[in-house]
C-alpha positions as CSV (number, residue, x, y, z in Angstrom):
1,X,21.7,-1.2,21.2
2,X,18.8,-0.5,23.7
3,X,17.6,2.4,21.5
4,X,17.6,0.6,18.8
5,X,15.6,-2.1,20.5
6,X,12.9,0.6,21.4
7,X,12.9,2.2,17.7
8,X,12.1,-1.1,16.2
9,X,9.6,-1.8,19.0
10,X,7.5,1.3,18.4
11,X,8.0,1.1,14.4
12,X,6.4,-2.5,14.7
13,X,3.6,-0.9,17.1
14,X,3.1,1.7,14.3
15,X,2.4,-1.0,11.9
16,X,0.1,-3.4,13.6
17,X,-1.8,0.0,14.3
18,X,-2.1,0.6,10.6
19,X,-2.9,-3.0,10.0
20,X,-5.8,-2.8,12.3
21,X,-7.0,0.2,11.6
22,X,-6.8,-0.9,7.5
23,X,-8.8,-3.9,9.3
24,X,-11.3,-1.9,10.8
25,X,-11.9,0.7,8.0
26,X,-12.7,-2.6,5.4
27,X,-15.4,-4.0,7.8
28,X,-13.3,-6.6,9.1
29,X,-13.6,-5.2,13.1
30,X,-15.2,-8.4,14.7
31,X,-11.6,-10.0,13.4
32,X,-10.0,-7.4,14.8
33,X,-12.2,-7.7,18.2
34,X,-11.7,-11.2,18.2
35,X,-7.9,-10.9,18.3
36,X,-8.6,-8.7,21.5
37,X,-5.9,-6.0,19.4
38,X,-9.1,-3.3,19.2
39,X,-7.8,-1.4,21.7
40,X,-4.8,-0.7,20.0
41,X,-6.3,2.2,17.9
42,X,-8.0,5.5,18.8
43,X,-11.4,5.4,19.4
44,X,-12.6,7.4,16.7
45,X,-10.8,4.7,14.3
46,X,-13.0,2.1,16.1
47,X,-16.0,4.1,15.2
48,X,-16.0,3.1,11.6
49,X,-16.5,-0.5,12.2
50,X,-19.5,-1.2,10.2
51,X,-18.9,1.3,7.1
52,X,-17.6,-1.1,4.6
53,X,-19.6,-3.7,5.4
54,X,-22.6,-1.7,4.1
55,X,-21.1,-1.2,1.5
56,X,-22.1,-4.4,-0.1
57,X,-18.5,-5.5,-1.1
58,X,-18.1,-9.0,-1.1
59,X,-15.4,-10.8,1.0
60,X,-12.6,-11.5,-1.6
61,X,-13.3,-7.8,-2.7
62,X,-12.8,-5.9,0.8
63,X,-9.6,-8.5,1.3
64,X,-7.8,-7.1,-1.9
65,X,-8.9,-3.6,-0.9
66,X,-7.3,-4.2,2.4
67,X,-4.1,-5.7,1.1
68,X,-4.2,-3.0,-1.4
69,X,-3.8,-0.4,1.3
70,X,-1.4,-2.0,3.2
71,X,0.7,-2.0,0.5
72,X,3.8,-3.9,-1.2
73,X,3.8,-7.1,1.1
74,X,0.3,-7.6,1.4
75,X,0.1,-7.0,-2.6
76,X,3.1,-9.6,-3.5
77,X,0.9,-12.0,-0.8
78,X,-2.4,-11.5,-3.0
79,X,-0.1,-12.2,-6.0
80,X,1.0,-15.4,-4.5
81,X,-2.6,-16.1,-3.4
82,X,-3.9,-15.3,-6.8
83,X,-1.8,-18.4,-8.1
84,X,-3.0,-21.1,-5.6
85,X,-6.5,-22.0,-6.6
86,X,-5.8,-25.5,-4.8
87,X,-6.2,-23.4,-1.5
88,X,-8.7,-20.7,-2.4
89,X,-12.2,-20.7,-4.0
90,X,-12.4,-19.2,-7.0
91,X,-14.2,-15.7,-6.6
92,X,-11.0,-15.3,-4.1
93,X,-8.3,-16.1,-7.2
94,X,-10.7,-13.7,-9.8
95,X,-10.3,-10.8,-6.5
96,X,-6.3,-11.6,-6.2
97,X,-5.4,-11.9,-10.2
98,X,-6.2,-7.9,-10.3
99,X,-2.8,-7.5,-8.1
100,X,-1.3,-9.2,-11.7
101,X,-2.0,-6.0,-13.7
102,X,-4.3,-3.8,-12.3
103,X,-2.0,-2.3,-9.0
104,X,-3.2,1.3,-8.5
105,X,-0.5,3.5,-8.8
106,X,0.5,5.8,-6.2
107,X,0.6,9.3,-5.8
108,X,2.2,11.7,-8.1
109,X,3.8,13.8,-5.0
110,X,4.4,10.7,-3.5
111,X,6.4,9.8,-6.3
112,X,8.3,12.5,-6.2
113,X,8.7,12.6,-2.6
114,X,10.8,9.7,-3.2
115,X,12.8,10.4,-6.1
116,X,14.3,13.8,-4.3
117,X,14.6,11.1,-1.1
118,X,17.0,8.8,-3.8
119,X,18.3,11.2,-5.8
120,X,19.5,13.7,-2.5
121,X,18.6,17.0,-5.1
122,X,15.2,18.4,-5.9
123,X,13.9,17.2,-9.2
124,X,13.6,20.8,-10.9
125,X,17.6,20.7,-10.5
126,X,17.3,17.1,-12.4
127,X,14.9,17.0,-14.7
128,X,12.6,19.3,-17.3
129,X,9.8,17.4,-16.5
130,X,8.5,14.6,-15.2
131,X,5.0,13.0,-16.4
132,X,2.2,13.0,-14.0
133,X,0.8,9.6,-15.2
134,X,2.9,6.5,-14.6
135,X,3.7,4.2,-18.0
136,X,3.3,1.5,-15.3
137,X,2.6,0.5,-11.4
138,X,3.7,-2.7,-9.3
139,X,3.5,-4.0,-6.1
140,X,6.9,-2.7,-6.0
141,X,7.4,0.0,-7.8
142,X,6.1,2.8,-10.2
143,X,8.0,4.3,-13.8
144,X,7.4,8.1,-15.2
145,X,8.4,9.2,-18.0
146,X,10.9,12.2,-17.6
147,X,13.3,14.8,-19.7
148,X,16.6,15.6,-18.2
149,X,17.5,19.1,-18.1
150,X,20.3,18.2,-20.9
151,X,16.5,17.3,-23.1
152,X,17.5,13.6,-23.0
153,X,14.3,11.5,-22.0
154,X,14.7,8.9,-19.4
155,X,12.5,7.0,-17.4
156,X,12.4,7.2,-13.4
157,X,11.2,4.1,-11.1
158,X,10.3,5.0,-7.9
159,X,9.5,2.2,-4.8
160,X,6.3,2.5,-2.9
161,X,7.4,3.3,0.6
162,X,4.5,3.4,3.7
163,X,4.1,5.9,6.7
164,X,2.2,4.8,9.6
165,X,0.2,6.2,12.1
């Protein structure tokens, strides 16, 4: 039980790390500094503080970029958000509405990281092919189009999983 105590504690570390640094990287470090949790990153993450913010972004814009990156969560919150104009200006609900039907897909070999993860088998042993370029991304998920080795084609839906550190 105390393992599994320290496991969780250092995979919630991990992820306020990646949070922050996703902070940091969109121009959002004088939040981050404010929260006194700047010194929970490398240095050399630290560095990048005022990248983004040259970039002429707006606000809403860097937000979605950040929730982007942070991925499934943080996109389902933008969804939510995109819905509640009572609560947000508008330029914040135009920024948020792109999590409705624009969500970038993710990688290809990410993709297929995860179906050999699910499916316990490489996927030349499963499948002919599989296409490149998903019919269609989520907050969730991800589909491909794919032939079985029998020729039978199929479609695959893979989840969007995160690493951190």
């Amino acid at each position: 039980m105390q393992l599994l105590k320290v496991q969780m504690t250092y995979k919630n570390i991990q992820r306020m790390r990646h949070i922050v640094a996703v902070l940091i990287k969109h121009g959002f470090y004088s939040v981050v500094e404010r929260m006194n949790l700047h010194r929970i990153v490398p240095f050399s993450k630290r560095l990048r503080k005022t990248a983004v913010e040259e970039a002429e972004l707006s606000l809403p814009e860097r937000i979605r970029l950040v929730f982007e990156e942070l991925g499934p969560t943080f996109i389902k919150l933008g969804q939510l958000l995109s819905t509640r104009p009572d609560i947000l200006p508008e330029e914040y609900i135009e920024e948020f509405r792109k999590f409705q039907d624009k969500v970038p897909p993710f990688p290809f070999e990410q993709a297929l990281q995860q179906i050999e993860k699910e499916l316990k088998k490489p996927t030349t042993h499963l499948f002919q092919k599989i296409g490149e370029i998903p019919i269609a991304a989520a907050s969730i998920a991800q589909v491909h189009r794919a032939v079985l080795l029998d020729g039978k084609d199929v479609v695959v839906t893979e989840t969007r999983h995160r690493t951190y550190g």
